[in-house]
C-alpha positions as CSV (number, residue, x, y, z in Angstrom):
1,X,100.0,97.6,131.8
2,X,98.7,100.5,134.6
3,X,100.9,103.7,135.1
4,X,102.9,101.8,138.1
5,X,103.6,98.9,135.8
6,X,105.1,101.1,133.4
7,X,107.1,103.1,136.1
8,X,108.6,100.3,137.5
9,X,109.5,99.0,133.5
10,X,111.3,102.5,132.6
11,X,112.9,102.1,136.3
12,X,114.7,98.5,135.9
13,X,115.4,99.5,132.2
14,X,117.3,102.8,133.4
15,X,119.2,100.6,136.2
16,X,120.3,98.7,133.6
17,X,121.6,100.4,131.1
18,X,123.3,102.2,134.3
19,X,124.9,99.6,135.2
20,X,126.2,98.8,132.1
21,X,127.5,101.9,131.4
22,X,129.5,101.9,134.8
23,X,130.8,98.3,133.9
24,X,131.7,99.5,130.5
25,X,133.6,102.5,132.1
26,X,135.4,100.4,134.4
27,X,136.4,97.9,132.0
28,X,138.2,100.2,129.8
29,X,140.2,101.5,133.1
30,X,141.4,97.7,133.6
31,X,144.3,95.9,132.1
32,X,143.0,92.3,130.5
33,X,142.8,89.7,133.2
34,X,140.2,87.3,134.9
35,X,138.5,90.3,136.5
36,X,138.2,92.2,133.1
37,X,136.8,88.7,131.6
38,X,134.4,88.6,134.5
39,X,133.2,92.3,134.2
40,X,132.6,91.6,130.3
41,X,130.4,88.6,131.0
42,X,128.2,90.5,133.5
43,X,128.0,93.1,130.4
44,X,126.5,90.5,128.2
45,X,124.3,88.8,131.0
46,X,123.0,93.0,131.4
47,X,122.8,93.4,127.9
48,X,120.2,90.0,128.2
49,X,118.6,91.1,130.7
50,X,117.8,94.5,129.2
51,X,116.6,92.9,125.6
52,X,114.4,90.5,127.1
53,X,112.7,93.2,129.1
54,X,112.1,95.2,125.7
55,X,110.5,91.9,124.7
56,X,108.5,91.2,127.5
57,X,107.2,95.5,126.8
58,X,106.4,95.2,123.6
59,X,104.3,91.6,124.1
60,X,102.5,94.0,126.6
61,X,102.1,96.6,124.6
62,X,101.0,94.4,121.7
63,X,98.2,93.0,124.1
64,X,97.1,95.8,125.5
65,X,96.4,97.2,122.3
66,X,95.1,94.2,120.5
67,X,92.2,94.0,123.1
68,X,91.4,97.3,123.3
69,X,90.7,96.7,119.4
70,X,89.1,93.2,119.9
71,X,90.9,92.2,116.9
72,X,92.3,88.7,118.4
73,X,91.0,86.1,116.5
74,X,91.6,83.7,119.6
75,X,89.1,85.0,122.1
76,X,88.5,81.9,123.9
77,X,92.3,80.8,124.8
78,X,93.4,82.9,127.7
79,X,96.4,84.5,128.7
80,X,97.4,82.1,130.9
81,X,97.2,79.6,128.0
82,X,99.2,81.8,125.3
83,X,101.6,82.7,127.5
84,X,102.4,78.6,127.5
85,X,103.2,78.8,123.7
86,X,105.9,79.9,121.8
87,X,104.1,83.4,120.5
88,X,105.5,86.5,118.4
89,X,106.9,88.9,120.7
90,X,108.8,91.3,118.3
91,X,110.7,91.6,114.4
92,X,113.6,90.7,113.4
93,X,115.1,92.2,109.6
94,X,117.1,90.2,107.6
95,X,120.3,92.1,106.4
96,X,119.2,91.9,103.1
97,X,116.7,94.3,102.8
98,X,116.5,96.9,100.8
99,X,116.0,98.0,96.7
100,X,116.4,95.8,93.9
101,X,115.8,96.8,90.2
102,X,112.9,99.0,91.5
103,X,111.2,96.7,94.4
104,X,111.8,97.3,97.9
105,X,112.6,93.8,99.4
106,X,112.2,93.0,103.2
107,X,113.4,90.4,104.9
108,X,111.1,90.2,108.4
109,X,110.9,87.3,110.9
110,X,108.7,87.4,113.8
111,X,110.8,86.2,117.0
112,X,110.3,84.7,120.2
113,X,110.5,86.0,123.8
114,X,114.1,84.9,123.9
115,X,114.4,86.5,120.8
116,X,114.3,83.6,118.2
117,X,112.7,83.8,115.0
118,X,109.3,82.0,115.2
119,X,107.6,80.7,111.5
120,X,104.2,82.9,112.6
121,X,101.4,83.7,110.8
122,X,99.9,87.2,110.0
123,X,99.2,89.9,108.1
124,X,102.1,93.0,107.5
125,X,101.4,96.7,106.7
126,X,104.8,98.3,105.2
127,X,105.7,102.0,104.7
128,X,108.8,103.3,103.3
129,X,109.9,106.8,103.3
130,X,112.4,109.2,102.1
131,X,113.0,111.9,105.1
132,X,115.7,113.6,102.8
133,X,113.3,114.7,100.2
134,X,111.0,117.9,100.6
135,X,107.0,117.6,100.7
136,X,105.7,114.1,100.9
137,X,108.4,112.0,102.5
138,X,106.2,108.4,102.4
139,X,107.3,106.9,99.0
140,X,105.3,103.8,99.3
141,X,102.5,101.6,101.0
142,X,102.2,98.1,100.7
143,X,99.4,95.3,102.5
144,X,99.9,91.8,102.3
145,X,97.5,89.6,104.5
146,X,97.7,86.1,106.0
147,X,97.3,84.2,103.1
148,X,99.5,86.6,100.7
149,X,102.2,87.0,103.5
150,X,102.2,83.0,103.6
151,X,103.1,82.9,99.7
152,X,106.2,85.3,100.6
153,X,107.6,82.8,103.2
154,X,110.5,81.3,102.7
155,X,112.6,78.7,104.9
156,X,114.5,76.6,102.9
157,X,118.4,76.9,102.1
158,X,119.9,79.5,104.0
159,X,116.7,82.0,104.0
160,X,114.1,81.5,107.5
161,X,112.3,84.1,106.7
162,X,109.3,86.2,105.0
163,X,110.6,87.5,101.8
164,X,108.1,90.9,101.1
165,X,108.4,91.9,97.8
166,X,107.3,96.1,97.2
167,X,106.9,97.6,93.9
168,X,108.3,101.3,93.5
169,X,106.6,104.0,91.3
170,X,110.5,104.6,90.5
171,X,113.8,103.5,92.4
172,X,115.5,106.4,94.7
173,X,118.6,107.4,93.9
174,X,122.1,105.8,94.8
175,X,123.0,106.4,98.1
176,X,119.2,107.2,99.2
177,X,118.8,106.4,102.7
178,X,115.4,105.1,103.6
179,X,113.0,104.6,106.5
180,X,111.2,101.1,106.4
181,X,108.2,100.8,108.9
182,X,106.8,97.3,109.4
183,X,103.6,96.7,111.5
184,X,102.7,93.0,112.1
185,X,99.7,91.3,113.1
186,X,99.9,87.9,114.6
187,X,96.9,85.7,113.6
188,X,97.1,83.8,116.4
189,X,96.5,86.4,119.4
190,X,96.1,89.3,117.6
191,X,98.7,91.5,118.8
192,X,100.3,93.9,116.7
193,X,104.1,94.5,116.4
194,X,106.3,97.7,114.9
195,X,109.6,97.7,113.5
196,X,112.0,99.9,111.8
197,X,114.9,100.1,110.0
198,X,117.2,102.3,107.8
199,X,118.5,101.3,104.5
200,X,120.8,102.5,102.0
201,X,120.0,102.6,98.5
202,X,123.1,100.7,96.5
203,X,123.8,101.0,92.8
204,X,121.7,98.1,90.5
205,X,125.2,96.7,90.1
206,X,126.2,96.0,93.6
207,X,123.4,94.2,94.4
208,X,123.6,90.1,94.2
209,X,120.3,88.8,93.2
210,X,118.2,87.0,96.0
211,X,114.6,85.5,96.2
């Protein structure tokens, strides 16, 4: 993605969110009635369009930086043919991460374009940290490659998902809010993916026991 590429990205992005912001404003001036209902639905179709361009940024993003490393371990399919398959394109966390008796837990999916999770195979770096504490803020650092993260997925019952289990030197306490960092790399095209999420630290005995 060249300089204009990413101009003309941050430019439709801005438009976007402009216009939802107007619509917003102009929805809370009117009374309920078909015009309201229309002005909502033109919110969600915006709200679309804008998440499926922060899709389409990060697969570029992801590409860009996978060749520049040459770590695709694909080199012979082309773009044209990857773009034809259903391929990570961001993370999605499952709302039950967080710490259990001492383990960091983290529910990550890869998802689709359209923002779907997507069973994909790769390998996952994870860093959690704890911004409220003084000094060293990164608490822990965990690797798990293809063949370990494919042990950690799960996708039967209600749970579609990879299931990442991290071992803490000791649990934070109650009411610890911390930073989870998840990088992913896709086995197929070798792009990489970042996501990250807060999570609150919960007492042992509010916590219902899950794989």
């Amino acid at each position: 993605m060249n300089t204009d590429q990413r101009k003309s990205y941050s430019f439709i992005c801005v438009c976007l969110c402009t216009s939802v912001a107007s619509i917003r404003f102009l929805v809370g001036c009117a009374q309920p009635n078909a015009a309201n209902v229309a002005l909502r639905k033109e919110i969600d179709e915006l709200h679309a369009k804008v998440d499926d361009l922060n899709r389409r940024h990060a697969a570029d993003e992801a590409t860009i930086a996978g060749l520049r490393s040459g770590s695709t371990t694909a080199p012979s399919l082309p773009e044209d043919r990857i773009a034809q398959l259903f391929t990570t394109h961001g993370l999605t966390f499952g709302r039950l991460t967080g710490v259990q008796e001492q383990t960091l837990k983290v529910y990550v999916c890869p998802s689709d374009d359209s923002g779907q999770t997507l069973k994909a195979a790769g390998a996952f770096e994870i860093d959690a940290f704890n911004l409220s504490q003084s000094g060293e803020t990164r608490i822990g650092h965990w690797t798990f490659d293809v063949a370990q993260a494919r042990e950690n997925w799960y996708g039967q019952g209600m749970l579609y998902t990879y299931v990442l289990k991290c071992p803490l030197e000791k649990s934070p306490p109650a009411n610890t809010e911390l930073t989870i960092r998840v990088t992913f790399t896709d086995a197929l095209t070798g792009r990489k993916f970042n996501a990250q999420r807060q999570v609150q630290v919960r007492k042992p005995e509010s916590i219902t026991q899950k794989p």
